[in-house]
C-alpha positions in Angstrom: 0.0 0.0 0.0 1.4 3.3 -1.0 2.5 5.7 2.0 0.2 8.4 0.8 -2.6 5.7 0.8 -2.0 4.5 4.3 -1.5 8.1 5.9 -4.8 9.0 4.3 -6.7 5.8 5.5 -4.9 6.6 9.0 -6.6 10.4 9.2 -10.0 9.3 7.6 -10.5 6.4 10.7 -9.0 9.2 13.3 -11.6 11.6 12.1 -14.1 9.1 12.4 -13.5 7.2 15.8 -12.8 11.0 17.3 -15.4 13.1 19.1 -15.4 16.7 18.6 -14.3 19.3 21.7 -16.6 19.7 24.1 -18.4 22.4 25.4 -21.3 23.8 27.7 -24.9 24.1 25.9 -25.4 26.7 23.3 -28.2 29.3 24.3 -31.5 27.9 23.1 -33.3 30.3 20.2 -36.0 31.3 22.7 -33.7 32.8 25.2 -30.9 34.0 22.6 -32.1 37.8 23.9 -32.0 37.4 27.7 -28.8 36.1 27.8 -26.2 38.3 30.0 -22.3 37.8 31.5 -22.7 37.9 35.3 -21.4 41.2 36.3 -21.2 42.3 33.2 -24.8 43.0 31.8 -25.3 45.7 29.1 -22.7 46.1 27.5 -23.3 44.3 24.2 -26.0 44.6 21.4 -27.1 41.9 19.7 -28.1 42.9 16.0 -31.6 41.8 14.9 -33.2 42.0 19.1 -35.0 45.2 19.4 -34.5 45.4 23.2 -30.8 45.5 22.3 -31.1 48.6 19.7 -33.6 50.3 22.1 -30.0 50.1 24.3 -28.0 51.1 22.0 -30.1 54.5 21.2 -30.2 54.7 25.1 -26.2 54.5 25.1 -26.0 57.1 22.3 -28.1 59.7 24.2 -26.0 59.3 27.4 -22.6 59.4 25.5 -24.1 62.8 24.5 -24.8 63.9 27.7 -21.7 62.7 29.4 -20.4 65.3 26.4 -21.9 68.3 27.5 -20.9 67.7 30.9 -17.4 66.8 30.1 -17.0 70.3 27.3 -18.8 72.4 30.1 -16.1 71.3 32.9 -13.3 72.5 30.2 -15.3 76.0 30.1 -17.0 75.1 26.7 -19.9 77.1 25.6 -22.3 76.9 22.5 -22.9 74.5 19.9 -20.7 71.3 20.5 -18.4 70.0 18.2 -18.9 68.2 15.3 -18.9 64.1 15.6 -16.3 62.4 14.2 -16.8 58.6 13.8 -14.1 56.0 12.4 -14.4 52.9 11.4 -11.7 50.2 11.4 -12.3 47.1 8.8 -11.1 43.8 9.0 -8.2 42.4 6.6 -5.7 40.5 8.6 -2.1 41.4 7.9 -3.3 44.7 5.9 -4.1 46.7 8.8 -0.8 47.9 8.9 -2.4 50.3 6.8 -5.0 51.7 8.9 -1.8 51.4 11.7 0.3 53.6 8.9 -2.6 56.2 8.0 -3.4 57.0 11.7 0.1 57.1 12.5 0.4 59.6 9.6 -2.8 61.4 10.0 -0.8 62.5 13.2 1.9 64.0 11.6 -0.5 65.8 9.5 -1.8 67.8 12.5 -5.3 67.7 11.9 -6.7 63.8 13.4 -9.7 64.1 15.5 -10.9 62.9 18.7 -13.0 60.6 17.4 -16.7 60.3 19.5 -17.2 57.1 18.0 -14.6 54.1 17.0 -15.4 51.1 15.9 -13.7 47.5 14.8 -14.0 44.6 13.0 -11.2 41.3 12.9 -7.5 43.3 12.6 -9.4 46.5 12.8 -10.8 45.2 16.5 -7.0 45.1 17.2 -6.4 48.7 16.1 -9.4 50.6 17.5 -8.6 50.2 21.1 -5.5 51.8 20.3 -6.9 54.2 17.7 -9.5 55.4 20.3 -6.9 55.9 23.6 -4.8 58.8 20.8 -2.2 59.3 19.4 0.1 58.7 22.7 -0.6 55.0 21.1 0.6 55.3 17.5 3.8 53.7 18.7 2.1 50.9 19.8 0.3 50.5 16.5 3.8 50.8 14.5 5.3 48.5 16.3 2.3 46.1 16.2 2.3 45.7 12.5 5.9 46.7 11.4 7.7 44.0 14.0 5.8 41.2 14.3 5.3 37.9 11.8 3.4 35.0 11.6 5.0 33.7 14.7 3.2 36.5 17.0 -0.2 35.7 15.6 -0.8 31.9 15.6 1.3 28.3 16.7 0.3 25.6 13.1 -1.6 22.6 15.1 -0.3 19.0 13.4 -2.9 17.8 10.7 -4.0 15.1 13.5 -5.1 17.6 15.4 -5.9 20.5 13.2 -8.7 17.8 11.5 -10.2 16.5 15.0 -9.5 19.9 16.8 -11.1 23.4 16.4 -9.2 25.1 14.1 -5.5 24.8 12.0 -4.0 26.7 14.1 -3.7 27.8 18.0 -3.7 31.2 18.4 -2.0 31.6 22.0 0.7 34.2 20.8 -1.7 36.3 19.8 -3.4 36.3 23.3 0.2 36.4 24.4 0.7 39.9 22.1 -2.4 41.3 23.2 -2.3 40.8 27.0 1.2 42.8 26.3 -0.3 46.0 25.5 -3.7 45.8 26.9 -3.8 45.6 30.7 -6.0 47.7 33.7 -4.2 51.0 33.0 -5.2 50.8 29.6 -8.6 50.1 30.4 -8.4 52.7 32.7 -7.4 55.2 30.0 -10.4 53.8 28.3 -12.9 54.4 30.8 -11.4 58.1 31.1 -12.4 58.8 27.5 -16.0 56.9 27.6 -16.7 59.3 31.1 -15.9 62.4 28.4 -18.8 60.4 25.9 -16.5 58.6 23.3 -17.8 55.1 22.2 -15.6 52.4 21.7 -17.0 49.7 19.7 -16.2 45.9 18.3 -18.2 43.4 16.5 -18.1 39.7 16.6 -20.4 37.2 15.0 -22.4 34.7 17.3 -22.1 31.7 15.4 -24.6 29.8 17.5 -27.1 32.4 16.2 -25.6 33.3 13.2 -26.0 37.2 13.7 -23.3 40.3 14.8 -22.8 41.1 18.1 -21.6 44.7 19.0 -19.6 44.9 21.8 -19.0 48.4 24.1 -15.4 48.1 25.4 -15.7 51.3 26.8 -18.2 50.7 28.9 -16.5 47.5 29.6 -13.5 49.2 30.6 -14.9 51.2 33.1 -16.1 48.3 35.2 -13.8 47.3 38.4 -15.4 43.5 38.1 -12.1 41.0 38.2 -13.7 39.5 34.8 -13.7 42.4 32.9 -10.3 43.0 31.6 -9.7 39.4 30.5 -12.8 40.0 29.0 -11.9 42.7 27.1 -8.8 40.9 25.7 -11.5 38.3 25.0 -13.6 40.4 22.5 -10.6 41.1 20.6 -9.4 38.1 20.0 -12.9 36.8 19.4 -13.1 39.4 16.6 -10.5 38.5 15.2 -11.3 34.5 15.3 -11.1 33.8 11.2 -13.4 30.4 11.7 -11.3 27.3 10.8 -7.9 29.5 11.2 -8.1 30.3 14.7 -10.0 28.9 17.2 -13.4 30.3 18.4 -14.2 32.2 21.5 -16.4 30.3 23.9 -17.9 32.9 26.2 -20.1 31.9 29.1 -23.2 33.6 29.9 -26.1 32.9 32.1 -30.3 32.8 31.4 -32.6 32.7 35.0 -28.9 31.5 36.6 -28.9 28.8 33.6 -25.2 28.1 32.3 -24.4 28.6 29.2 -21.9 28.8 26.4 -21.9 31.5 23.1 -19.6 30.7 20.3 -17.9 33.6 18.8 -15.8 34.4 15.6 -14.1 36.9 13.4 -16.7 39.9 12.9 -16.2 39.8 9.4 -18.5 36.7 9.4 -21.0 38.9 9.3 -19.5 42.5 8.3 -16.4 43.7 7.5 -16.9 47.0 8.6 -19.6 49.4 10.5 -20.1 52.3 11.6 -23.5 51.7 13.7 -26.6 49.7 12.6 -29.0 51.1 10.1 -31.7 50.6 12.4 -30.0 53.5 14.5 -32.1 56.4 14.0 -29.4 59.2 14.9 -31.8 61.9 13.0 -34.2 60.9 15.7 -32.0 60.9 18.7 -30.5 64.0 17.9 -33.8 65.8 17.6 -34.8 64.7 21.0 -31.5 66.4 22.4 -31.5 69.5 20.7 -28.2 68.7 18.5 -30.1 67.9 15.2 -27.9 70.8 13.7 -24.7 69.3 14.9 -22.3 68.4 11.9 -21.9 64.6 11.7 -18.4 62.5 9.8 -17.4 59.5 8.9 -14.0 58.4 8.1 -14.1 54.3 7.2 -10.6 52.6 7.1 -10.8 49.5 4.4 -8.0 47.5 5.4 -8.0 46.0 1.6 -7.8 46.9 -2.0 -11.0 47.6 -3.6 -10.3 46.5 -7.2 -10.8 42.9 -8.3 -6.7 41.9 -7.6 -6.7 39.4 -11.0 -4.6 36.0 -10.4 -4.3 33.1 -12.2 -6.3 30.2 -10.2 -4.3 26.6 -10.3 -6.6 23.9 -10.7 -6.8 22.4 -7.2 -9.3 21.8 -4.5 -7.5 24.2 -1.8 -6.8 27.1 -4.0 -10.3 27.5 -6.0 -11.7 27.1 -2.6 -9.4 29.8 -0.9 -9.9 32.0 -4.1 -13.7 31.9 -3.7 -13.7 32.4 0.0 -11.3 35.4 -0.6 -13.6 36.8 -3.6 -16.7 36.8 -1.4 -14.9 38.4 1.6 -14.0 41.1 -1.3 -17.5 41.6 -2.5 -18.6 41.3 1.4 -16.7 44.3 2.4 -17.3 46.5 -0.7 -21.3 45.7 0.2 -20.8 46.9 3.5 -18.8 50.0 2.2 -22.3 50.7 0.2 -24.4 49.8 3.2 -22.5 52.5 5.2 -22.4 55.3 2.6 -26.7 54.9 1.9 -27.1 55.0 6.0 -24.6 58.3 6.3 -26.2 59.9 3.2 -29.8 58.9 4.9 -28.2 60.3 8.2 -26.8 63.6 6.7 -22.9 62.2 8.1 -20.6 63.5 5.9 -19.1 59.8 4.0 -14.8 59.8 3.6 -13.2 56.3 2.6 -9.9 55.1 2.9 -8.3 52.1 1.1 -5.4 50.6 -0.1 -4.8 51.6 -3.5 -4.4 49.4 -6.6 -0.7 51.1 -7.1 0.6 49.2 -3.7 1.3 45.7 -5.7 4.1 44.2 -2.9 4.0 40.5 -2.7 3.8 38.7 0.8 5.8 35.9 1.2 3.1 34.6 4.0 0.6 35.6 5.8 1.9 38.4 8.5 5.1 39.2 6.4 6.8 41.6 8.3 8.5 43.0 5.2 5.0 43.4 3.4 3.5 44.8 6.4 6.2 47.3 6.6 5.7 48.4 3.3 1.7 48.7 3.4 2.5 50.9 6.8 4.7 53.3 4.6 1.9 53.8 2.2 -0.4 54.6 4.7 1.5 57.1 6.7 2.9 58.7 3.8 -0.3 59.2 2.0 -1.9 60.5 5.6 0.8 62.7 5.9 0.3 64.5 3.3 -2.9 64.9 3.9 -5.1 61.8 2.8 -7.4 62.1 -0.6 -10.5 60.8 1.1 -13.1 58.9 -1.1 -16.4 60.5 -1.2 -18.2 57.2 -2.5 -18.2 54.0 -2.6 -16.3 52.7 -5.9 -18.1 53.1 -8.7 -21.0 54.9 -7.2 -20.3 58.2 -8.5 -20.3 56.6 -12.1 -23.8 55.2 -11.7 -25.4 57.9 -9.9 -24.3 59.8 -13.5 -25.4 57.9 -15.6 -28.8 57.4 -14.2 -29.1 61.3 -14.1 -28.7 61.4 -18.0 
């Protein structure tokens, strides 16, 4: 019998006579909506449960008043400032762009304090940092200019790749994060959310098959012994690529029934957002007086935007990877349009970032420290000099003129 043969015969009957990981019960349909973390209740929103976006409004009308209270302590009087939201996208190894434009909007002397941040995957591992200021842009350099595919994930054997969770185990990356994030940076967190800035990450439920958004600011200002290992949690969570990277289990409770929730990379679900279109901010802001408050969006796509041509070889694993990568592409560029018809709808001024089709570096794997270094350059530089925000989404300008002939 051939070697090949036999080695193949060996992992077929080791998949078969093995179990799969346990774990505690998923959260039955009926009580998907009621379910909480002991200690730390409210601070999530489930997409889809309308008790959860009655929250979020709630949330959005207190970070407004926390504002006003914050501006007036500073001596601030009339109109407050415009909002400045960003939004972080997902994109693995190619947020050392996003790293590279916020370290170069810096330099460029004219970043704002954002009110609102959010993250998805690598851009859930850049908004924490994005949010706390510029005193973190070193952080972010060296982040995505140093590290390599070492820092981010340990290969599992096949044996245990096949019967396990996932290829790969992604304990330096857990390692990397509990590095940089620990209580004084939640603490610096929780300073920012008392002055009513929003820090937000999603993740996707995979039990329910929805989004999850995630408040870390509010997070961050709780003193519970859970919450910072927590926090760490939701960003490794959103950055769980399913079948990479292993998902996050996180315990919850229902009537002081345990529980488990199975969460992955946010870009299961989106690949960016800014809030939920369900968020009526015209609404809110009517009901607080700041309806005539000037609203912005800046999104971050961690990714090209153009199609990327390459020549398929005829094999299982690559047409499958190809058409995984292809619909992540045409994911993110939906959610791109998504955004833009909600800001337009909003009145929020709509600015896009991406990385352009002139950037045409090769990685030699995934987290090339070379590659990333390079991608960081083109960010910064073109931030520096003063970044040519995208009005639209690509290609909308060209349709919204022809239709007008």
């Amino acid at each position: 019998m051939a070697i090949t043969t036999l080695i193949g015969l060996l992992v077929l009957l080791c998949v078969q006579g093995c179990t799969t990981l346990t774990r505690q019960p998923a959260v039955p349909p009926g009580l998907q909506n009621q379910a909480q973390i002991p200690g730390l209740e409210n601070i999530r929103y489930r997409i889809g449960n309308p008790q959860d976006q009655v929250a979020m409004a709630r949330e959005a009308a207190e970070s407004v008043t926390r504002e006003q209270a914050y501006l007036a302590s500073q001596g601030h009087r009339g109109p407050l400032p415009p909002a400045v939201f960003l939004a972080i996208s997902g994109g693995g190894d190619d947020g050392a762009f996003g790293a590279g434009l916020l370290n170069g909007w810096t330099v460029a002397g004219n970043r704002p304090a954002f009110k609102l941040v959010t993250g998805v995957s690598t851009g859930a591992l850049t908004a924490p940092f994005a949010f706390a200021g510029p005193t973190y842009d070193a952080t972010l350099k060296q982040v995505y200019t140093t590290i390599s595919a070492k820092d981010i994930a340990q290969p599992r054997n096949l044996i245990v790749a096949l019967t396990g969770d996932a290829m790969a185990d992604n304990a330096p990356l857990w390692k990397l994060i509990a590095k940089h994030v620990d209580r004084a940076f939640l603490d610096v967190i929780a300073a920012e959310y008392a002055k009513g800035r929003l820090l937000l990450v999603g993740t996707t439920d995979l039990d329910a098959r929805r989004g999850v958004i995630w408040n870390l600011s509010k997070l961050a200002t709780s003193r519970d012994p859970k919450a910072l290992e927590l926090f760490r949690t939701l960003m490794v969570a959103s950055a769980a690529i399913p079948g990479a990277f292993p998902p996050t289990m996180i315990d919850v409770e229902v009537d002081g029934r345990r529980y488990q929730e199975m969460h992955v990379d946010g870009g299961a679900t989106a690949q960016v957002f800014v809030y939920p279109p369900s968020l009526d901010i015209r609404a809110g802001a009517r009901k607080l007086g700041t309806a005539q408050r000037a609203r912005r969006a800046y999104i971050i796509r961690n990714s090209r935007l153009d199609p990327e041509w390459a020549q398929v070889d005829r094999s299982t694993m690559t047409i499958a990877g190809r058409a995984i990568s292809s619909l992540i592409h045409t994911q993110g560029i939906g959610d791109l349009f998504r955004i833009y018809l909600t800001t337009q709808r909003d009145g929020v001024d709509f600015n896009l970032a991406y990385i352009p089709d002139s950037f045409t570096a090769q990685r030699k794997e995934d987290f090339d420290t070379e590659y990333m270094r390079k991608l960081f350059a083109v960010g910064y530089e073109m931030a520096a000099k003063g970044y040519p925000w995208q009005k639209t989404p690509p290609g909308f300008a060209f349709k919204s003129n022809t239709a007008q002939r």
